[in-house]
Structure formats: C-alpha cells, structure tokens
C-alpha positions as CSV (number, residue, x, y, z in Angstrom):
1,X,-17.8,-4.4,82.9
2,X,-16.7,-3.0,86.3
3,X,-14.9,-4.4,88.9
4,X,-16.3,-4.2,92.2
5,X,-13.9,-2.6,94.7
6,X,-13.8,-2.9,98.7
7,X,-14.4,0.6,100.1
8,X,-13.1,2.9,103.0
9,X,-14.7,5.7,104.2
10,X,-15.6,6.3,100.4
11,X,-12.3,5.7,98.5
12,X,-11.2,2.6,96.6
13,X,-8.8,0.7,98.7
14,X,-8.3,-2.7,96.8
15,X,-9.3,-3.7,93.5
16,X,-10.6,-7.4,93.6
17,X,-7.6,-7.9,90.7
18,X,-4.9,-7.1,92.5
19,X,-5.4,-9.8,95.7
20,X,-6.4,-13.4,95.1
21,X,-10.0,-14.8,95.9
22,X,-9.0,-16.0,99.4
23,X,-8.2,-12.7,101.1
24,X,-12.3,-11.6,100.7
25,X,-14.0,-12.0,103.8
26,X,-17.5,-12.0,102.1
27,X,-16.4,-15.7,100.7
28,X,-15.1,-16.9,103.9
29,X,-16.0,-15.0,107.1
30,X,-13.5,-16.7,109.1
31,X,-10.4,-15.2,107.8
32,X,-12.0,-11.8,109.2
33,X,-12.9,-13.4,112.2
34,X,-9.5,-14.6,112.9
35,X,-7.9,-11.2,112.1
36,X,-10.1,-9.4,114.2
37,X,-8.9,-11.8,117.3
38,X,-5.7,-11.5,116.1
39,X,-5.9,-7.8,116.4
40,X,-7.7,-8.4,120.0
41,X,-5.3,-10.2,121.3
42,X,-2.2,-8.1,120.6
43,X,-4.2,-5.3,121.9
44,X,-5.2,-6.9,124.9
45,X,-1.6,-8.2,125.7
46,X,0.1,-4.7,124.6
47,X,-2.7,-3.2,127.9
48,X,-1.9,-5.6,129.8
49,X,1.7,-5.4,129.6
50,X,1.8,-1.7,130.5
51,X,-1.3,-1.5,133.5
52,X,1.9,-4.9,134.8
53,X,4.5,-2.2,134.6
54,X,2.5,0.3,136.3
55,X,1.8,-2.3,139.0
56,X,5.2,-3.9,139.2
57,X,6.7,0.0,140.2
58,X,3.9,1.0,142.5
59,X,4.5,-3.0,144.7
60,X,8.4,-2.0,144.8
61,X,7.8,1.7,145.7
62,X,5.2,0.3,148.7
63,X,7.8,-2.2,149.3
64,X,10.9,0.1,149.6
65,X,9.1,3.1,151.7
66,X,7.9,-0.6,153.8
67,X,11.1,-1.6,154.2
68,X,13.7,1.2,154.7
69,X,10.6,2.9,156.5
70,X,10.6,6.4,154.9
C-alpha cells in the first residue's frame, strides 16, 4: 500500500509518516486558516512598518525645509 503524499508544484514535499495527524489541514481546516492569518498579519505589519518610515522622513523633511525655511 502507498502512502499518500502532500504535493508541490508536482514533487513530494511531506510524507504523511513523517508529521503527526494534527499538522493536515484536510482533518482540521483551521490550523490552515490560522496560518494563513498568521502569514497575513506579519505581512501586513512588515508594509505597514516600512510605507510609516517612508512617512515619518517625508513629515520631518516638510517640517525642517518649514521651519529653517529653505
């Protein structure tokens, strides 16, 4: 009998043997749901942290040529 095995663009990537039962998301869609917002999240805070930074510098370069009026 053959395993079955989860699939990436056409290669083997695990075999169900070598993780344990709870680590499928066919049996229990919410632990891909909850990685996928995981992933969401740190991608939406990584964005957001750099458009801030480009922000932050553009308010204190309007700021300085405002203030020491050059």
């Amino acid at each position: 009998m053959r395993l079955p095995t989860v699939r990436l663009a056409g290669t083997p990537l695990l075999h169900r043997r070598t993780l344990p039962e709870r680590y499928f998301p066919e049996r229990r869609p919410w632990i891909a749901t909850a990685m996928a917002v995981l992933v969401l999240v740190t991608v939406g805070l990584l964005v957001g942290g750099a458009v801030g930074m480009v922000l932050v510098r553009l308010v204190g370069v309007l700021v300085a040529h405002v203030t020491i009026g050059t």
